[in-house]
C-alpha positions as CSV (number, residue, x, y, z in Angstrom):
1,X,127.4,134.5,80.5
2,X,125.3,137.2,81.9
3,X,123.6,136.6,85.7
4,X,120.1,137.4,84.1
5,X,120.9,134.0,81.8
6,X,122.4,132.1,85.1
7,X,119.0,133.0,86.9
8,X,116.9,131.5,84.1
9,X,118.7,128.5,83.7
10,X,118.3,127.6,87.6
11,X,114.9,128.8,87.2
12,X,114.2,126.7,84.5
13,X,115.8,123.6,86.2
14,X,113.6,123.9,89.1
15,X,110.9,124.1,87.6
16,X,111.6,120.8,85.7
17,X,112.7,119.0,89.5
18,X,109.4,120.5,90.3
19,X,107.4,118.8,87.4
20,X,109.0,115.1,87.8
21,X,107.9,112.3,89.7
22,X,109.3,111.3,92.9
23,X,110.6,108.0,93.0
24,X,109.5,106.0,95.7
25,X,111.7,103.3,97.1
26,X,110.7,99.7,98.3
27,X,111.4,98.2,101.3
28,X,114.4,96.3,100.0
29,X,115.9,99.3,98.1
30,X,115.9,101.4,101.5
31,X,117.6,98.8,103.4
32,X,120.2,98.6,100.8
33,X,120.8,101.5,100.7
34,X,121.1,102.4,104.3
35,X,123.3,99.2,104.7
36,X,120.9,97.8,107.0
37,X,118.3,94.4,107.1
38,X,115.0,95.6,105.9
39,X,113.6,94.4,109.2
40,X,115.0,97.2,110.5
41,X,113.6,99.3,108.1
42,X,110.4,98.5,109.1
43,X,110.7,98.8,112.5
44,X,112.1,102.5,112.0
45,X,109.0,103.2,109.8
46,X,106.7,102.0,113.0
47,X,108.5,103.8,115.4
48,X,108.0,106.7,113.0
49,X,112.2,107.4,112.2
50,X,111.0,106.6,108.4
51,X,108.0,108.0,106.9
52,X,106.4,105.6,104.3
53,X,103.6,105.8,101.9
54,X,101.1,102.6,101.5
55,X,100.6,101.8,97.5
56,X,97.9,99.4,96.6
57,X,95.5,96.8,97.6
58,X,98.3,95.2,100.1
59,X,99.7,98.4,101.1
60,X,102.8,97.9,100.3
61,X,105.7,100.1,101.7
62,X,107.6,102.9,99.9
63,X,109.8,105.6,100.6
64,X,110.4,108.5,99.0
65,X,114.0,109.5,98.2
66,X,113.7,113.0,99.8
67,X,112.8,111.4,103.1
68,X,115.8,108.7,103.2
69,X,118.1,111.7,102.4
70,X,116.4,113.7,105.1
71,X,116.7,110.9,107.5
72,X,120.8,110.5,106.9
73,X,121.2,114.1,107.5
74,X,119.6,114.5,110.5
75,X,121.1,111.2,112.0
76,X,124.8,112.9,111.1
77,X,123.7,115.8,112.5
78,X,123.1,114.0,115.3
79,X,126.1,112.0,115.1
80,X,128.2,115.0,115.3
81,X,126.4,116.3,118.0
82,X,127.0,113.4,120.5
């Protein structure tokens, strides 16, 4: 396989991460995920740790992934820092 065919296929591919949806995460999902109560999840989204996205009439709380994957990388980072 040529480079020219290498750089089309990972062209192509972003451009198809670029076209989907982002799934956004509830509350429950997060916590899970993070290993933690979903209290705590919410108080990391006031004190602004977690960003979060209101959806509908009772503005509920989501996540997106991106953000809970940003948010475990900068806390190793910070882990291995200390």
């Amino acid at each position: 396989m040529d480079t020219r065919s290498n750089e089309n296929a990972a062209g192509e591919m972003k451009y198809v991460e670029s076209k989907l949806p982002a799934r956004l995460l509830a509350v429950d999902e997060v916590a899970r995920f993070l290993g933690v109560h979903s209290s705590t999840v919410r108080r990391w989204e006031k004190t602004g740790l977690l960003k979060s996205y209101p959806i509908g009439p009772h503005n509920n709380l989501r996540f997106k992934q991106e953000d809970i994957l940003n948010f475990l990388d900068t806390n190793a980072r910070r882990r291995e820092v200390s």
